[in-house]
VMD Tcl script that builds the backbone (N, CA, C; Angstrom):
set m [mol new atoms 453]
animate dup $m
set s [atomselect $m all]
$s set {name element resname resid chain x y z} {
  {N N UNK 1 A -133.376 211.785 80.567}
  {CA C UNK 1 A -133.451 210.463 81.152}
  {C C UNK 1 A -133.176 210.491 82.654}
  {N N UNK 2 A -132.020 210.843 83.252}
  {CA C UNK 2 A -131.565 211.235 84.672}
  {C C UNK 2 A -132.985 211.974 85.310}
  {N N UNK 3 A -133.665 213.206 84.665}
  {CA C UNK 3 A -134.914 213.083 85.539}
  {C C UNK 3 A -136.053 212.205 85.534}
  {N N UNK 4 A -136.048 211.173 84.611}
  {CA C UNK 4 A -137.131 210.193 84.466}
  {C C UNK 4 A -137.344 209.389 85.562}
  {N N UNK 5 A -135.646 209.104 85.537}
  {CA C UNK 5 A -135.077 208.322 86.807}
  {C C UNK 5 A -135.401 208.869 88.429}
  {N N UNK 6 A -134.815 210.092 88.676}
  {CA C UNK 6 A -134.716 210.641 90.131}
  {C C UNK 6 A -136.988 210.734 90.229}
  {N N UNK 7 A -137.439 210.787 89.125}
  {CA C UNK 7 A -138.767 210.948 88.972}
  {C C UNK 7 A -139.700 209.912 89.720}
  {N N UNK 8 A -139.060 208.830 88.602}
  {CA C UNK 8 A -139.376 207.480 89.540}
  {C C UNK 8 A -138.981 206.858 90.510}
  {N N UNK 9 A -137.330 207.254 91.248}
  {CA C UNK 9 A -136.901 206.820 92.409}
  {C C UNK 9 A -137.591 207.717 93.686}
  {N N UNK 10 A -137.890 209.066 93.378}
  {CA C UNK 10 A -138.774 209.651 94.287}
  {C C UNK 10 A -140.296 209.050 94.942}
  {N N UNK 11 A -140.841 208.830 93.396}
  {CA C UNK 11 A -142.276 208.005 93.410}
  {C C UNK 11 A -142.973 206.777 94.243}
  {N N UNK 12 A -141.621 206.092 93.694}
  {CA C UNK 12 A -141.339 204.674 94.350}
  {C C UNK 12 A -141.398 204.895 95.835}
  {N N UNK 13 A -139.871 205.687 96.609}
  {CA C UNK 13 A -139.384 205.889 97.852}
  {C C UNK 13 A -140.979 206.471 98.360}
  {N N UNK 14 A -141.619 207.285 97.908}
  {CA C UNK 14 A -143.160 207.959 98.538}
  {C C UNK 14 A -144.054 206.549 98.836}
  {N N UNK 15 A -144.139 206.270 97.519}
  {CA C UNK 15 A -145.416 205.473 97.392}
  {C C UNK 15 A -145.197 203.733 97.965}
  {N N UNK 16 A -143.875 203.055 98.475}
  {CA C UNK 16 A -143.915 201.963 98.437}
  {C C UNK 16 A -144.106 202.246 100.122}
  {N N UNK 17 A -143.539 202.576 100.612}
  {CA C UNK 17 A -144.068 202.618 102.616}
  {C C UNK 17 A -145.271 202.773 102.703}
  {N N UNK 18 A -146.424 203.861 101.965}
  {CA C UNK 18 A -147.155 204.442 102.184}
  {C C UNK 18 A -148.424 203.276 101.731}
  {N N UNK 19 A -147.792 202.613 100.533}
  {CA C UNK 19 A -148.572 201.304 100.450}
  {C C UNK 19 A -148.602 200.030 101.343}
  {N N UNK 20 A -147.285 199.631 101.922}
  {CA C UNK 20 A -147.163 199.077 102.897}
  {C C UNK 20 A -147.767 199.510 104.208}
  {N N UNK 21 A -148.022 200.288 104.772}
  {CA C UNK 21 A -148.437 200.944 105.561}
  {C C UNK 21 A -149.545 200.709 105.652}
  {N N UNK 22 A -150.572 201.026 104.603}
  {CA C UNK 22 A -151.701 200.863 104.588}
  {C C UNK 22 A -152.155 199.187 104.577}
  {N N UNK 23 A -151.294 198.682 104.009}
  {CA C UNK 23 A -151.702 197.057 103.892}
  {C C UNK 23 A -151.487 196.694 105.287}
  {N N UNK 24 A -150.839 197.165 106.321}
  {CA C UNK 24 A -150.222 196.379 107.282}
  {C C UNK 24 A -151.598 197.159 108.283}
  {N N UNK 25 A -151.967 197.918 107.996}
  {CA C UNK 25 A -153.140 198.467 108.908}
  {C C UNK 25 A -154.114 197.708 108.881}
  {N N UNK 26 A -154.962 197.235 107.896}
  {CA C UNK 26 A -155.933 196.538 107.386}
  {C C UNK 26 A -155.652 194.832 107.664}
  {N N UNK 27 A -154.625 194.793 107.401}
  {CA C UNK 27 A -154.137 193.280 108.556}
  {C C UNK 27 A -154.128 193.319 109.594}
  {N N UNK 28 A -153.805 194.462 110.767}
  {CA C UNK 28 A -154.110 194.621 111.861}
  {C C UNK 28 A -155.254 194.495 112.743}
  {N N UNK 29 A -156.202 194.842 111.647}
  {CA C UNK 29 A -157.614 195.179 112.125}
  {C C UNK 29 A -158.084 193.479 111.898}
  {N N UNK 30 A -157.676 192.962 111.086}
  {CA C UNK 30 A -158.439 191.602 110.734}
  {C C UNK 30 A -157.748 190.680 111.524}
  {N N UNK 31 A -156.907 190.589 111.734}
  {CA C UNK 31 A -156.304 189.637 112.497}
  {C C UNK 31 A -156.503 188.936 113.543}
  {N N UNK 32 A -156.781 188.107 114.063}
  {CA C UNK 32 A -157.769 188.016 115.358}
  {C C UNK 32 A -156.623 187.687 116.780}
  {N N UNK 33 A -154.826 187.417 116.422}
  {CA C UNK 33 A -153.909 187.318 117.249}
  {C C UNK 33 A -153.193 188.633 117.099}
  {N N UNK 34 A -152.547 188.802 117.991}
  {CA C UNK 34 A -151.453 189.749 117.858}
  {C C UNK 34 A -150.531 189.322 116.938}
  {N N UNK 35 A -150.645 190.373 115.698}
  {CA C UNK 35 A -149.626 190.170 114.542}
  {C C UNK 35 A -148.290 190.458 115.075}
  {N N UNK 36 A -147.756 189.510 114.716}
  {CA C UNK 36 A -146.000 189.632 115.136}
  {C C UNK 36 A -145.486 190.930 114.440}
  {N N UNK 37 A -144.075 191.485 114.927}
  {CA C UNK 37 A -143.201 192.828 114.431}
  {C C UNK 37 A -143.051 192.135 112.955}
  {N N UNK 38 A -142.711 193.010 111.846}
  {CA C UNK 38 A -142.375 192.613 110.418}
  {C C UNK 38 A -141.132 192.200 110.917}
  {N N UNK 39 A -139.764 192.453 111.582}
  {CA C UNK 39 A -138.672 191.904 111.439}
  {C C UNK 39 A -139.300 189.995 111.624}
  {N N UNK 40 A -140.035 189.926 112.784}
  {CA C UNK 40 A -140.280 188.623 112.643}
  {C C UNK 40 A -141.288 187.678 111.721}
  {N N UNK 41 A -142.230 188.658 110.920}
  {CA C UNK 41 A -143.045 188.151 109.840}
  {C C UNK 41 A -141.707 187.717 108.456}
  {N N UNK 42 A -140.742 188.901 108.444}
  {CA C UNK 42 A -139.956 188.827 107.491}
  {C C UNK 42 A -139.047 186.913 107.892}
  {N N UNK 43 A -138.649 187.124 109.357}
  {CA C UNK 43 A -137.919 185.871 109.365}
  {C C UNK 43 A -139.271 184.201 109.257}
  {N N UNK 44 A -139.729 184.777 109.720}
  {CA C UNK 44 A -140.949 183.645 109.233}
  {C C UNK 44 A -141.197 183.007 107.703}
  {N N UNK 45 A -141.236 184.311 107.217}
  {CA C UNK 45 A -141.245 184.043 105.488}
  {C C UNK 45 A -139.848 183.409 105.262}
  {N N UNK 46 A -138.820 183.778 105.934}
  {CA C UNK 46 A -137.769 183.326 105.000}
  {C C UNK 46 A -137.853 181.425 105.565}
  {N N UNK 47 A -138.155 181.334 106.802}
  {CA C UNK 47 A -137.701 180.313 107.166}
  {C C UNK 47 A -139.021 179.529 106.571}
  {N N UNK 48 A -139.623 179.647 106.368}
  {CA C UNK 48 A -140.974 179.177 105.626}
  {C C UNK 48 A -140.427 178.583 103.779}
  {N N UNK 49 A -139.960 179.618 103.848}
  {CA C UNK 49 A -139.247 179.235 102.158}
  {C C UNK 49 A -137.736 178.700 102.209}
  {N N UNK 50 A -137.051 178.771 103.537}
  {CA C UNK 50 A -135.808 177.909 103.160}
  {C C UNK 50 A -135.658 177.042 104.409}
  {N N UNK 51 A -136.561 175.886 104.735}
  {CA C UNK 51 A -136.855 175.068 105.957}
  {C C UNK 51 A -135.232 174.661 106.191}
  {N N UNK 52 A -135.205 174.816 107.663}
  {CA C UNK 52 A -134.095 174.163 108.191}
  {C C UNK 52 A -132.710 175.429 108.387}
  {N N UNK 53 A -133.144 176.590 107.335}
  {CA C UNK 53 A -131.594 177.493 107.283}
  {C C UNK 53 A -131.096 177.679 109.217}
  {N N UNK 54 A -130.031 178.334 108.555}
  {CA C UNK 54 A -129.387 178.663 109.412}
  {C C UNK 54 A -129.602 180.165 110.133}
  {N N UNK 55 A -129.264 180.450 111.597}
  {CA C UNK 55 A -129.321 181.456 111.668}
  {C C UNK 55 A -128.273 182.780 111.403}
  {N N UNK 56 A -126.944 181.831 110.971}
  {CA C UNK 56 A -126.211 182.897 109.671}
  {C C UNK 56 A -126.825 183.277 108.528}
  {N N UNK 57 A -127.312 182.120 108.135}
  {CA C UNK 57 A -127.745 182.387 106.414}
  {C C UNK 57 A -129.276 183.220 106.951}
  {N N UNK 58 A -130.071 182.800 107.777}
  {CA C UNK 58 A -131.176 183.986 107.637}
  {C C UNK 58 A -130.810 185.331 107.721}
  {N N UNK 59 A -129.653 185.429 108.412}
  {CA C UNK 59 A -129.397 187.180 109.078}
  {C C UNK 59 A -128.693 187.513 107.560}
  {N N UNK 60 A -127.504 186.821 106.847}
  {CA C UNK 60 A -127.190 187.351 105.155}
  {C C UNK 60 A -128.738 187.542 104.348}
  {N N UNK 61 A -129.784 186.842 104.510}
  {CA C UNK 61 A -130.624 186.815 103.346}
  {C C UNK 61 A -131.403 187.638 104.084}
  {N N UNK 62 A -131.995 188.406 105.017}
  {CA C UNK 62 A -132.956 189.170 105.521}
  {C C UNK 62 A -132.164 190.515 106.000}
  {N N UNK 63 A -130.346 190.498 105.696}
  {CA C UNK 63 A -130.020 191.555 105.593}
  {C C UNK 63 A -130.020 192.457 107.131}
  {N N UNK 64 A -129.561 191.552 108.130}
  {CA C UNK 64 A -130.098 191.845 109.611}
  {C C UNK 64 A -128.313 191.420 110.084}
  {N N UNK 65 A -128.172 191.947 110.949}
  {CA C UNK 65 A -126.670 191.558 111.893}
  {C C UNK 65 A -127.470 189.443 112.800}
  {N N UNK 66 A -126.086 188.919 112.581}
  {CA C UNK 66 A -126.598 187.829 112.943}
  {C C UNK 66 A -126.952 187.622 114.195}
  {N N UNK 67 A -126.726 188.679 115.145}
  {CA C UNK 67 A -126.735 188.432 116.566}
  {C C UNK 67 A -128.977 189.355 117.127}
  {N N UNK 68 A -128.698 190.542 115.868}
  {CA C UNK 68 A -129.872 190.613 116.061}
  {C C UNK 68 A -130.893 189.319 115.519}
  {N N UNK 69 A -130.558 188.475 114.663}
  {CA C UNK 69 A -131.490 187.049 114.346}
  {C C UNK 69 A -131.501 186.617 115.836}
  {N N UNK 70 A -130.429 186.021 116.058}
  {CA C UNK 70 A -130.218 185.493 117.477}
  {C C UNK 70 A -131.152 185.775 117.998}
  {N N UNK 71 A -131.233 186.734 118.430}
  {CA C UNK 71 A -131.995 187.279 119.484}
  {C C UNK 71 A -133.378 186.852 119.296}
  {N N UNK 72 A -133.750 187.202 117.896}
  {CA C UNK 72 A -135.449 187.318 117.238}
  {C C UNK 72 A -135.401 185.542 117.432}
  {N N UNK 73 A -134.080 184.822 116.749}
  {CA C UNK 73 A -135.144 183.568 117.166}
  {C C UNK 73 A -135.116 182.935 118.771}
  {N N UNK 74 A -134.737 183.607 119.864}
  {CA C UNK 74 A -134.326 183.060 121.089}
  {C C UNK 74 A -136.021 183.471 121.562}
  {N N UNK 75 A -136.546 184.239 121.316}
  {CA C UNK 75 A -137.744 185.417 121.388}
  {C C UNK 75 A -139.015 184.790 120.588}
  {N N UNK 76 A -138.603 183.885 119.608}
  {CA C UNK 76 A -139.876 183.140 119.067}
  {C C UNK 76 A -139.971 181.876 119.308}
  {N N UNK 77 A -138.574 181.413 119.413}
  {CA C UNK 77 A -138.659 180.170 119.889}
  {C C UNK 77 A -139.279 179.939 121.439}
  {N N UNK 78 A -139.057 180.921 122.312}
  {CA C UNK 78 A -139.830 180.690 123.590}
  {C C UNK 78 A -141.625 181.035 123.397}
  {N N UNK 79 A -141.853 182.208 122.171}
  {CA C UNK 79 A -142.996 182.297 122.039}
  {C C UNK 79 A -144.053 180.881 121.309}
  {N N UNK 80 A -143.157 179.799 121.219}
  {CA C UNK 80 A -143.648 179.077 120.581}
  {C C UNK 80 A -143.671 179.046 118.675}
  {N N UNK 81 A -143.295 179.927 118.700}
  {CA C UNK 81 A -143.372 180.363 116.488}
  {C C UNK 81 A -142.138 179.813 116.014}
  {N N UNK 82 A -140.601 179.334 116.279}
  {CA C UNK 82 A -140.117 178.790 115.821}
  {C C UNK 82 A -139.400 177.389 116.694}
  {N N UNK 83 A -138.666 176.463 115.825}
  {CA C UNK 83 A -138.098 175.624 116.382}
  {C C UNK 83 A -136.543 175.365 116.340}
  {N N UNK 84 A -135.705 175.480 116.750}
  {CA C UNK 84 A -134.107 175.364 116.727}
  {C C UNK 84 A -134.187 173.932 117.050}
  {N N UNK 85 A -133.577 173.110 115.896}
  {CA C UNK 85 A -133.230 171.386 115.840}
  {C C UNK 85 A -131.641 172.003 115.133}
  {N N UNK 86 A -131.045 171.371 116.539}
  {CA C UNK 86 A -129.038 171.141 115.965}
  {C C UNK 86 A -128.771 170.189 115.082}
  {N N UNK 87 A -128.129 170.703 114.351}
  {CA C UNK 87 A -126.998 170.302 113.369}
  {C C UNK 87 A -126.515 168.745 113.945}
  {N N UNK 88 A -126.852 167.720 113.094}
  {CA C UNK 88 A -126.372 166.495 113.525}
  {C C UNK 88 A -125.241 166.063 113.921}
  {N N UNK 89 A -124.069 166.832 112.264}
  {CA C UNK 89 A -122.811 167.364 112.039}
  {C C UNK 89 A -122.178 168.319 113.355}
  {N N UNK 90 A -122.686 169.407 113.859}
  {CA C UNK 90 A -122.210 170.537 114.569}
  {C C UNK 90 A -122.894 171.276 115.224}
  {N N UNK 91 A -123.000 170.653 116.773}
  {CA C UNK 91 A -123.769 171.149 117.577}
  {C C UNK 91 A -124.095 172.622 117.812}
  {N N UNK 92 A -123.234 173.303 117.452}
  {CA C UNK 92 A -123.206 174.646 117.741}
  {C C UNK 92 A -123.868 175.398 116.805}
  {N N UNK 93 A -124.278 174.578 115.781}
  {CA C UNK 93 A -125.247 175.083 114.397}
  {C C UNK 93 A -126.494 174.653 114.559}
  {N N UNK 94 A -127.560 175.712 114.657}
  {CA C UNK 94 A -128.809 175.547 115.252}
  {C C UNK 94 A -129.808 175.556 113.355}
  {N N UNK 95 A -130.464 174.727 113.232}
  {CA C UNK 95 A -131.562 174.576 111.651}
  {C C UNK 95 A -132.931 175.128 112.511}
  {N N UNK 96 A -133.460 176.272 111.708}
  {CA C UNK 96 A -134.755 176.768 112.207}
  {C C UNK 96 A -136.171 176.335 111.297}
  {N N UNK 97 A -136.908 175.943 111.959}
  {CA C UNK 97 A -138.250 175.244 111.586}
  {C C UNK 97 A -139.346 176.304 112.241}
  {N N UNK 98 A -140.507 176.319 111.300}
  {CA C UNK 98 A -141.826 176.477 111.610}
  {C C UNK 98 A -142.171 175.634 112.438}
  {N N UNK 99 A -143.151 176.131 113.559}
  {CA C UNK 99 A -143.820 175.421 114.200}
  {C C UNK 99 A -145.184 174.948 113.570}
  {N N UNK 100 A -146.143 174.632 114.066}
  {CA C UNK 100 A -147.448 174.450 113.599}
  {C C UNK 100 A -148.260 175.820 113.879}
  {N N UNK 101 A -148.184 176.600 114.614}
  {CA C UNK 101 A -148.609 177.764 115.219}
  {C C UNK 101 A -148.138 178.615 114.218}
  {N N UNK 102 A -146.891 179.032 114.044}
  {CA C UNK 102 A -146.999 180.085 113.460}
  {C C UNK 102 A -146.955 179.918 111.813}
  {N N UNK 103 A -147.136 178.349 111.434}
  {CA C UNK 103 A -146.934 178.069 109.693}
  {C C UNK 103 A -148.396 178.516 109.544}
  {N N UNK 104 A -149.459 178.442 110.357}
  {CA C UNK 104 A -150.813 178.477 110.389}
  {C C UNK 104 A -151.680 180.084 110.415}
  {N N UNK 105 A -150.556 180.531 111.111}
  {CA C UNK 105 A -150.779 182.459 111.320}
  {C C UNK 105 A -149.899 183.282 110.139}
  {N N UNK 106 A -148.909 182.600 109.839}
  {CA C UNK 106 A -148.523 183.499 108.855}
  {C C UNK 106 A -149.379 183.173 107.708}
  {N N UNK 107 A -149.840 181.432 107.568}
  {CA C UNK 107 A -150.545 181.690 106.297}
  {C C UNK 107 A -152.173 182.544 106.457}
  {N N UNK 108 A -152.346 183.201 107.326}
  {CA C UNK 108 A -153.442 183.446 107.629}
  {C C UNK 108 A -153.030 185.077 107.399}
  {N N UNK 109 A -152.364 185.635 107.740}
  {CA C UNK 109 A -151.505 186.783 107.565}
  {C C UNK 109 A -151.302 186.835 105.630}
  {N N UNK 110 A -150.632 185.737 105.361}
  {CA C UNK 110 A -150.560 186.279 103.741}
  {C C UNK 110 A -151.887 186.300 103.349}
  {N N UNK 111 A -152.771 185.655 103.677}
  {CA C UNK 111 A -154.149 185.329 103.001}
  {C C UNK 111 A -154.956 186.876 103.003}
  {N N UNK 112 A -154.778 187.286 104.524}
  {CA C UNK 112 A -155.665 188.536 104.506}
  {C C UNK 112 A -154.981 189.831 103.520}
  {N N UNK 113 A -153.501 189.464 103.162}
  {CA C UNK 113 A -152.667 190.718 102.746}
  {C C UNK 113 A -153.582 190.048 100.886}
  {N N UNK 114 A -153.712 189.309 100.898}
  {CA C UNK 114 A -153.670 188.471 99.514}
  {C C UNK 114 A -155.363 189.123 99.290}
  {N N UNK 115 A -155.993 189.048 100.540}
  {CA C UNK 115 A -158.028 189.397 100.090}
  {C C UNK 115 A -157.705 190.824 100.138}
  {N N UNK 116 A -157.126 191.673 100.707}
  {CA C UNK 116 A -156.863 193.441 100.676}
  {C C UNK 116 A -156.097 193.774 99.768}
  {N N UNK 117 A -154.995 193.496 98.806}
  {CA C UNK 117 A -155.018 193.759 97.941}
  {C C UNK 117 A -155.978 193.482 96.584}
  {N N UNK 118 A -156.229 192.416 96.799}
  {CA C UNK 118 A -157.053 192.275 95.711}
  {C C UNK 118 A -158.460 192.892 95.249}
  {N N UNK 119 A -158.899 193.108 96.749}
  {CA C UNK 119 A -160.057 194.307 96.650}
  {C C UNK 119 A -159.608 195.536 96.251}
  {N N UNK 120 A -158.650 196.069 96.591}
  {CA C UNK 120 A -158.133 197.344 96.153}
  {C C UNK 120 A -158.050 196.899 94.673}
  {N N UNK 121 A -156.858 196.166 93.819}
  {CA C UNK 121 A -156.936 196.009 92.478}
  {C C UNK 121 A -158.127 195.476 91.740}
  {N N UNK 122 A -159.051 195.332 92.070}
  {CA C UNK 122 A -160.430 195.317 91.730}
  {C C UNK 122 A -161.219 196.455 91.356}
  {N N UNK 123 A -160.545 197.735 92.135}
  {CA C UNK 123 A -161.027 198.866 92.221}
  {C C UNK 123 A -160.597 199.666 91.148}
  {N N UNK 124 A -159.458 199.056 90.458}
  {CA C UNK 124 A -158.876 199.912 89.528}
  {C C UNK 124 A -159.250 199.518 88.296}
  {N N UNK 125 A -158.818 200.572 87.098}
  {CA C UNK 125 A -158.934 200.442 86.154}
  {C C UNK 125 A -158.561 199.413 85.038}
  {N N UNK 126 A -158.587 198.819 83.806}
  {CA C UNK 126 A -158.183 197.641 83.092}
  {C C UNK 126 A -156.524 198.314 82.881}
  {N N UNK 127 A -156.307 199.620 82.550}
  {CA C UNK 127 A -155.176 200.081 82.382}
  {C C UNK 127 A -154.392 199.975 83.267}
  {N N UNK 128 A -155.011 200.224 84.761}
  {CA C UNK 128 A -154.299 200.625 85.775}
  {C C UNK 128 A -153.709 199.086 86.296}
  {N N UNK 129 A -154.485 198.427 86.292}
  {CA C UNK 129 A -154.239 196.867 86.366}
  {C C UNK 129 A -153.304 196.227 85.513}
  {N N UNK 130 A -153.723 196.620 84.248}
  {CA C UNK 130 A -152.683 195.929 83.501}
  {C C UNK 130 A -151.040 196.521 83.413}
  {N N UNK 131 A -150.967 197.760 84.002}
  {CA C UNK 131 A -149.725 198.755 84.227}
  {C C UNK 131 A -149.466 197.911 85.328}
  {N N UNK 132 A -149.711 197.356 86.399}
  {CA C UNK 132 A -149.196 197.005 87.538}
  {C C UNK 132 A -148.826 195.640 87.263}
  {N N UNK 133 A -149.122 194.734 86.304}
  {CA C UNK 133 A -148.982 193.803 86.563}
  {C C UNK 133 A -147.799 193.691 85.150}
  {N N UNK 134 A -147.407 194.660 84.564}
  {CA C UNK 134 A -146.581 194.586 83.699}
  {C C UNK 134 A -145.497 195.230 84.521}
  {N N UNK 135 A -145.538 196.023 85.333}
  {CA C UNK 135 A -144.581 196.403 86.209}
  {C C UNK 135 A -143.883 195.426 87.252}
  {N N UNK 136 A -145.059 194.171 87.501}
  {CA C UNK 136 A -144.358 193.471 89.134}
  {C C UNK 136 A -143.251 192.855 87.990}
  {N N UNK 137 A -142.091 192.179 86.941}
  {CA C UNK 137 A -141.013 191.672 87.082}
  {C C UNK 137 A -139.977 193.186 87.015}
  {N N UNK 138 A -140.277 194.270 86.801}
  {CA C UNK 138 A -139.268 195.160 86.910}
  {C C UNK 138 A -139.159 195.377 88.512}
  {N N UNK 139 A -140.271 195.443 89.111}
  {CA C UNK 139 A -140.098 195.635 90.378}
  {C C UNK 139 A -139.056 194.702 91.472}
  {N N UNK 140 A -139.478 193.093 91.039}
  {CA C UNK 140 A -138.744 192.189 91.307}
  {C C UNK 140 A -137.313 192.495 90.807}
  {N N UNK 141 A -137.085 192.671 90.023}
  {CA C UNK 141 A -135.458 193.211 89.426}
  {C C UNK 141 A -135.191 193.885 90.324}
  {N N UNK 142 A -135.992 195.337 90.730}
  {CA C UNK 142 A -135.373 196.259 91.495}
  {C C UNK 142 A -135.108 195.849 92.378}
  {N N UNK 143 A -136.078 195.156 93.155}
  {CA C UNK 143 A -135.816 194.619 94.837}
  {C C UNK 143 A -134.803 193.707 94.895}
  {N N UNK 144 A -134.091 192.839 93.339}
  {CA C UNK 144 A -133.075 192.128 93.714}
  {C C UNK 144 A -131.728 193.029 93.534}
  {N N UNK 145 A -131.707 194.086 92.892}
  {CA C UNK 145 A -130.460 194.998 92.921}
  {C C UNK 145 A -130.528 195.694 94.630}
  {N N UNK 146 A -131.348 196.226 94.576}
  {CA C UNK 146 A -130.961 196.692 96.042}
  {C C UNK 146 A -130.634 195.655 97.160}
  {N N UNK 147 A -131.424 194.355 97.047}
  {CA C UNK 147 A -131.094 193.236 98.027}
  {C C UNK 147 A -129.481 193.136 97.554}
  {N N UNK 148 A -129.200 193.046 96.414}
  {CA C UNK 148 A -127.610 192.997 96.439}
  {C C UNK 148 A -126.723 193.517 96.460}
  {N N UNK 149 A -127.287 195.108 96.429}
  {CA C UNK 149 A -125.626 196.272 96.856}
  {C C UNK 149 A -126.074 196.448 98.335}
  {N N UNK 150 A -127.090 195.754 99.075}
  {CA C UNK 150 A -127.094 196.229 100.488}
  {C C UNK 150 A -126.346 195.279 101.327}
  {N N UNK 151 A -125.496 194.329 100.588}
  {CA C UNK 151 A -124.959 193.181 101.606}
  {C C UNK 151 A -123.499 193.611 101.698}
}
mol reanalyze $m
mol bondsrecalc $m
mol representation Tube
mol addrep $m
């Protein structure tokens, strides 16, 4: 069992960059703006799915030092991609918003990641397909254990 394991933690560690990698190339090429760094696609997504957080709570949930957020949103907010509206309660607490610009590029960004994979899983087999798609809630498991011994 222990080598089943180190078998598949090897596999994984190879094959999940190397897939990312390739997806993030093929978005590159399609893209018609300069695709933002992933640290800031990553804070986009989060602030996309938790409107208004904080820039404590983004730097705990994206797993980043809070001063490097800082920075990323001082850096988008002048680029125009996010918005800092204070805390009604506590001025010194900044709520981060999508702009219209970048709610419009990231969904344009998931869309192309969404048409390139799907051509690729098109390409595969009924087995190979149906192995992957019986795999994405273990995967999700995994990514929430590691999201939680990394905090």
């Amino acid at each position: 069992m222990r080598q089943d394991i180190d078998h598949v933690a090897a596999g994984l560690a190879a094959c999940l960059p190397a897939l990312y990698r390739a997806l993030d190339r093929q978005v590159d090429q399609d893209f018609p703006h300069p695709k933002p760094p992933e640290a800031q696609l990553a804070l986009l997504r989060h602030v996309e799915a938790h409107e208004g957080v904080t820039v404590r709570a983004a730097a705990d949930a994206l797993l980043m030092k809070p001063n490097n957020v800082s920075a990323l949103v001082t850096q988008m907010t002048e680029q125009g991609m996010l918005e800092r509206r204070p805390d009604p309660a506590d001025k010194r607490v900044a709520h981060l918003h999508l702009t219209p610009t970048s709610r419009q590029r990231l969904a344009e960004v998931n869309r192309l990641k969404g048409a390139h994979l799907a051509r690729a899983l098109r390409a595969l087999t009924d087995g190979e397909l149906e192995a992957l798609g019986s795999a994405l809630g273990a995967l999700e498991s995994l990514s929430g254990r590691l999201h939680s011994h990394a905090r």
